[in-house]
N, C-alpha and C positions, 0 to 999 in steps of 0.2 A: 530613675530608669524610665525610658519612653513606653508608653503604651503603644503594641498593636494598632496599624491601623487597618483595622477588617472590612471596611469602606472600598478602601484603595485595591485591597487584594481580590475581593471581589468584582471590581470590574476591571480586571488587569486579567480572572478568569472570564469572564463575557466577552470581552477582546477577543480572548485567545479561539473560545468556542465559534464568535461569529466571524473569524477572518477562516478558520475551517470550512467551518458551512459554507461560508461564499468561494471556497479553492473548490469545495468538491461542487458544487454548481457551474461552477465557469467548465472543469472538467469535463462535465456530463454535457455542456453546451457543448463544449468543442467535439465533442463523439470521441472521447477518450475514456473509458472507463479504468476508473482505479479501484483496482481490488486489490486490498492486503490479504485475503485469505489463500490466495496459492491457488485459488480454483481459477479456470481458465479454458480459455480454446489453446489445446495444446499442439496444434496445426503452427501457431506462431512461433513458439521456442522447441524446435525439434532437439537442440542439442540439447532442453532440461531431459528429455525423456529419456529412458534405459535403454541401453539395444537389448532385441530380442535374444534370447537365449540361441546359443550355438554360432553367433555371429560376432563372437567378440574376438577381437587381435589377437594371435599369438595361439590362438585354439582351435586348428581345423575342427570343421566339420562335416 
């Protein structure tokens, strides 16, 4: 049976972490901010937001 090479896998995770780090740098160059956490200016995506209450289709108000 072959051995593990823990060698190899380690820097196949250093790859993985520094082609990251350089995606979200060129990013932030470009004046592109990426956020996975959902927070935002929501000025941009009007249609994630809820309509206000009494405003929805099918429901005079």
């Amino acid at each position: 049976m072959a051995t593990p090479n823990y060698g190899y896998e380690k820097r196949q995770r250093e790859l993985a972490k520094k082609k990251k780090k350089e995606e979200k740098l060129r990013a932030k160059a470009a004046g592109k901010p990426h956020d996975d956490s959902g927070e935002g200016n929501d000025a941009e995506n009007p249609a994630d937001t809820p309509a206000p209450e009494g405003n929805e289709p099918g429901n005079p108000a």
